[in-house]
N, C-alpha and C positions, 0 to 999 in steps of 0.2 A: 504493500500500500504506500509506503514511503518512495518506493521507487518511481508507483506512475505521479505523486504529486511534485517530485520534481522534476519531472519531464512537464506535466501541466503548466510548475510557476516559469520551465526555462522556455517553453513556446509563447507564454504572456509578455516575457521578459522579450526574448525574440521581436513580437509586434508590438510591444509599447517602443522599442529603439526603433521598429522600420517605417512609424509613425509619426517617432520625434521629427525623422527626416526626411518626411514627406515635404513636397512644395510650400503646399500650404502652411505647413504647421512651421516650417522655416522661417518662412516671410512673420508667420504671427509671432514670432520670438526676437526676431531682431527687429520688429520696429517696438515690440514692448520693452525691447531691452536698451535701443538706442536712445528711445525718447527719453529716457531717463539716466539709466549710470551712464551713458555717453558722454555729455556736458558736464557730468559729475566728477568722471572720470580726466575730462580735459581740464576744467577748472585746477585742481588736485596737481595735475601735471603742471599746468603752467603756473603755478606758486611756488611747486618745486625748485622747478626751473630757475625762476624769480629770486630764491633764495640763495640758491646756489651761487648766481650770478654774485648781490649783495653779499656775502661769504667771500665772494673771491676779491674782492675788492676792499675785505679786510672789517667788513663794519658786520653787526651782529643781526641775522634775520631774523631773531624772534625778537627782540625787542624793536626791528624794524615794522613786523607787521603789525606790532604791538600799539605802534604809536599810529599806525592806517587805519586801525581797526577803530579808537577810540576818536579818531580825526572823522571816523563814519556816520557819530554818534549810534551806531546798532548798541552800544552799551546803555543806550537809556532802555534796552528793553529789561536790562538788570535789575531785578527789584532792589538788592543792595546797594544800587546808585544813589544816593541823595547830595544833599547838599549843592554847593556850588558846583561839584563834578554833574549832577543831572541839570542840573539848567544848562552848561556848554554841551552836555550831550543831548540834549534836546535842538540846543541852535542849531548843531552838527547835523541831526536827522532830519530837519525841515532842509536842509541845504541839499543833504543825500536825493532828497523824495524832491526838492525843484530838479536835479538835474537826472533824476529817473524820468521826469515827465514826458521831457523831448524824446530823450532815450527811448521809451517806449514806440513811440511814433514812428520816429527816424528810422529804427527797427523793423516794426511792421512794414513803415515804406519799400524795404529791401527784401523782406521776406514773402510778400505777397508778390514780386517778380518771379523768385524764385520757385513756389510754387508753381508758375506757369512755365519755369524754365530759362526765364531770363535773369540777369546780372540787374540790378540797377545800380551800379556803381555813379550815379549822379544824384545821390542823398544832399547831398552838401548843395551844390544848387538848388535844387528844389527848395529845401529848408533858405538858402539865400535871394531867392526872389520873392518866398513867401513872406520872409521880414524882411524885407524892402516895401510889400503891398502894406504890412498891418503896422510898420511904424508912420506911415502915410494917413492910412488912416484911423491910426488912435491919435496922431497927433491933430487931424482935423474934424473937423463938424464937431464942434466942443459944444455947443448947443444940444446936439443928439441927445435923448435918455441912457441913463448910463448900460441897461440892460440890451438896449438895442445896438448903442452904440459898440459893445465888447461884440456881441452876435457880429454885427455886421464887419467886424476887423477880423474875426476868425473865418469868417466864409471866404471874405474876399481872398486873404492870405492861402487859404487853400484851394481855390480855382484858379491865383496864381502857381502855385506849385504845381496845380493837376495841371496845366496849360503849357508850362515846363515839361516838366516830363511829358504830357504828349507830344508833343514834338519828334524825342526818340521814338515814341512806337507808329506814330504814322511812317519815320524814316524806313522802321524795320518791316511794316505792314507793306510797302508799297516800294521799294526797293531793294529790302530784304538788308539796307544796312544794317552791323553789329552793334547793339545797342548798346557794349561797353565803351566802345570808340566814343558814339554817339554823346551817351552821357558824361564823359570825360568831359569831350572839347564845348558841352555845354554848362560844366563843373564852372570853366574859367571863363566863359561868359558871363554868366552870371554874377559872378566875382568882382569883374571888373565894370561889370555893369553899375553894384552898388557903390563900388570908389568912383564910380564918376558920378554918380546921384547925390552922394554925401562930401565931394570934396572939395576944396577951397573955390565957393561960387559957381558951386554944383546946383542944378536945378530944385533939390531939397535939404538943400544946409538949411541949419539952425541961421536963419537971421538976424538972432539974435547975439552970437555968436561965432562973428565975422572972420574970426582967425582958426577956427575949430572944426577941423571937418568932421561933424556931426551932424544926426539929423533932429529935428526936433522933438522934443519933450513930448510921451503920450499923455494927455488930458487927464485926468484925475477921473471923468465917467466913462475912461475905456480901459481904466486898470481891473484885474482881475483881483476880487474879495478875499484876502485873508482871513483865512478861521483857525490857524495856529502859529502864535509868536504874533511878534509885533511889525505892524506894519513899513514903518521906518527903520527896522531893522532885517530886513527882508523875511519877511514869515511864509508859509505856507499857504500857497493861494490854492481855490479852487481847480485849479488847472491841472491835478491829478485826477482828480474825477474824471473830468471830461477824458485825458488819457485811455483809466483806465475804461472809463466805457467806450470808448472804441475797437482797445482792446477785446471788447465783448462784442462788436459787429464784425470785427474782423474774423473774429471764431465762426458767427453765423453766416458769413458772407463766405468761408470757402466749403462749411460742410454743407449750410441748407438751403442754399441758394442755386439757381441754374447758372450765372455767371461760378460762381464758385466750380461749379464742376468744370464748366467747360476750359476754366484754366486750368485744373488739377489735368485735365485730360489732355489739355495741348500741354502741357508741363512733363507729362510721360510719353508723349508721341506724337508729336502735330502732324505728322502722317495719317496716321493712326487718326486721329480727332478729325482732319480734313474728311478723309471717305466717310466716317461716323456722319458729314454733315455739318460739322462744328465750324464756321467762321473763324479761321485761325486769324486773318489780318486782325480783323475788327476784335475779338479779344487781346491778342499783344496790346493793340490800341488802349480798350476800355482800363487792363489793368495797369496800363501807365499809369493811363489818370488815376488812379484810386494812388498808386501808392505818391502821386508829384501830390496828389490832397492829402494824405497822411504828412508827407515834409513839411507842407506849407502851415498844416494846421499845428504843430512839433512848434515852428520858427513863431505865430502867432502866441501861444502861450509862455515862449518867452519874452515876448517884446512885453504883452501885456501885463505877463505876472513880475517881471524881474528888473527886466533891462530895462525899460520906458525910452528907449533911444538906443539909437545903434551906430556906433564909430566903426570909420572907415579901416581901422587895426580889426577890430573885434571879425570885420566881413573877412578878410585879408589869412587870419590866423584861427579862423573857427577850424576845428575838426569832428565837429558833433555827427558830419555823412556819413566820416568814414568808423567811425564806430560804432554806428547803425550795421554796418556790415558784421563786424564781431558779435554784436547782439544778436542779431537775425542767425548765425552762423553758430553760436553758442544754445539759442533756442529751438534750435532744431525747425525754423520758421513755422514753430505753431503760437497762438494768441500766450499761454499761460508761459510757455519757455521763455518767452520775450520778455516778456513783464518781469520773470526773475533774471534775468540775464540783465536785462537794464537796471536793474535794482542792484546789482555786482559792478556792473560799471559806473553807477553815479556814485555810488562808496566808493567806488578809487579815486575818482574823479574829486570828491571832498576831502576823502581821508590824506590825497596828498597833495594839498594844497597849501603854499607857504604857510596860512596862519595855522595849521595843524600839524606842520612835524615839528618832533620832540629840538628842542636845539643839538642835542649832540649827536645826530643823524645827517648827513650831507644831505640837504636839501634839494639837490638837483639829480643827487643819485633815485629819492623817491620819487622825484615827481616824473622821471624816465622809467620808472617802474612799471607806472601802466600804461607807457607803449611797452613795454616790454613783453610783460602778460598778454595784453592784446596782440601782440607779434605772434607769442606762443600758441593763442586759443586759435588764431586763425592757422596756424603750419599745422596742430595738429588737430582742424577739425574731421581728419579724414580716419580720425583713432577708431572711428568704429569698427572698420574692418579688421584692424587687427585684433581688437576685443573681443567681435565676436570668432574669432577664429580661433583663439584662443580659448574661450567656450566652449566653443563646439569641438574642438579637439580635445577639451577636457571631458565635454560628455563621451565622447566616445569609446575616452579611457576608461572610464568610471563604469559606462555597461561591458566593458571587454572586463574588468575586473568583477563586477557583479556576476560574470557569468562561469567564468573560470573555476571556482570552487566546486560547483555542480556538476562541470562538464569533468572533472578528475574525478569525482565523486561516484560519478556515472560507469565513468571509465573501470574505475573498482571493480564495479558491482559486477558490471559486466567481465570483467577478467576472472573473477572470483566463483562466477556461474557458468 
């Protein structure tokens, strides 16, 4: 009796491994495996990395991240914080959570391309024509009601951005131009578009301010409402919300929507999607615009909530496009990956910012930090492969070892009879 039950568990054992590695059951394991320890696992690496670096250069990585970490404010989630240590780590997490917000955005902008299979490596224009539109007009129609007038600088800002980036996808709909070219050489348009808008006797210099190549001041009823920290001390505006609930359109937009599929589906095969019947031009098209309205609307909330004016340096030396790319690239371009991934990037983004490292830390060694990490997360977004192969060659060890005992066992019996 013992002998046919283990012949029964070794033929169970047999079809649950020729199951594991059926097609199907593949596919459903590496993308429940990537969507999560993947980014996990990259993260992890590139602090490593990070450390390592800081180490060789003679200064100390733990007390390095140490001073990033508390420069994030994530220490006011410690209920043993009090004191005047939680009030600076409170300023610190309203500063994290402003620069999560674009983050967010900027992100989705790149990651809804890529779902369709495009590159949009023109984050950064987008985002810089969209605040060129919303410091125009937050700083005008001061009359306006203040609720209409923010509405109305955020729309604007983002049918500038979608108007931008369409641009690239009619190029690629209709001549089949590479949209990374495309959005490159419209990167530095756009760029130098706003240094000659804002520069000495620019068509939108501050008037006011005749030596100053700035633009003018946004109105007090197109600032975005503070509901943590204080205003004059730059607090926490509303302009997370808004964020994050896009964040929540973009989720509905690629799973339950019929545009949502038809990119997912020219995203896997616009061959494939053409015969299906799918409009490949005209999607390339529509998903520009959405994600050039994702930048613009990212650049709006910060002209509104932060910056209330924007210098000709600030356009010149932003890099918020291109780490929309790491975000999107770390989020595995889904709605919730984004959201944490931006939330990792605007902690570094704060935690290593002059007024937050410790003084006897090289200040310029941190603040190279995360390009560093960002360097890292992008070289090794392609870890998955190797992880799961690693995996999978580990399961396979693992049922060749489950099985072996039996199969000697067997072998016994049968020698034995």
């Amino acid at each position: 009796m013992s002998q046919l039950e283990d012949e029964l568990n070794a033929e169970a054992t047999e079809s649950e491994g020729a199951a594991a590695r059926s097609p199907a059951a593949l596919t459903a394991f590496r993308r429940g495996l990537s969507g999560v320890t993947v980014p996990i696992l990259t993260t992890v690496i590139a602090f490593i990395a990070g450390g390592l670096i800081v180490l060789a250069t003679g200064h100390n990585p733990l007390s390095t991240y140490s001073s990033i970490f508390n420069g994030t404010g994530f220490n006011w989630l410690f209920p043993w914080v009090g004191g005047a240590a939680r009030a600076t780590a409170a300023g610190n997490l309203q500063q994290t959570l402003i620069q999560t917000t674009a983050l967010i955005l900027v992100g989705l902008a790149v990651a809804f391309a890529f779902r369709a299979g495009m590159f949009n490596i023109g984050g950064q224009g987008q985002y810089t024509v969209g605040a060129i539109v919303a410091v125009w007009v937050g700083s005008s129609f001061a009359g306006m009601p203040a609720v209409l007038h923010i509405a109305f600088a955020i729309v604007a800002a983002g049918l500038a951005g979608a108007a931008w980036a369409g641009i690239a996808g009619v190029l690629k709909a209709l001549t089949g131009a590479n949209e990374v070219i495309s959005t490159i050489m419209l990167n530095w348009i756009a760029i130098w578009l706003g240094v000659y808008c804002f520069q000495l006797g620019g068509p939108l210099q501050n008037p006011s301010m005749p030596s100053t190549p700035v633009s003018s001041n946004v109105v007090a009823g197109a600032k975005l409402p503070v509901f943590w920290g204080s205003a004059a001390l730059q607090g926490l505006d509303v302009g997370i919300f808004i964020a994050l609930a896009l964040a929540v359109v973009f989720a509905l937009l690629i799973k339950r929507t019929r545009l949502g599929y038809e990119a997912r589906t020219v995203g896997f095969n616009p061959e494939a999607a053409r015969y299906a019947g799918i409009n490949v031009g005209r999607t390339w098209i529509r998903v520009m615009l959405i994600c050039g309205a994702f930048a613009g609307v990212a650049a709006s909330l910060d002209i509104l909530g932060w910056k209330f004016s924007l210098f000709t340096n600030d356009i010149q030396t932003s890099q918020i496009g291109f780490y929309g790319i790491a975000v999107a690239l770390l989020g595995r371009n889904t709605a919730g990956g984004t959201v944490a991934a931006a939330l990792l990037f605007g902690g570094l983004l704060t935690g290593t910012s002059d007024r937050n490292i410790n003084l006897s830390i090289d200040p310029t060694l941190v603040q190279y930090l995360t390009f560093m990490i960002e360097g890292i997360i992008v070289l090794l977004v392609s870890t998955d492969v190797i992880t799961l192969r690693l995996l999978k060659g580990g399961q396979r060890i693992g049922v060749a070892l489950g099985r072996r005992p039996r199969d000697v066992a067997g072998a016994g019996r049968g020698g034995g009879s």
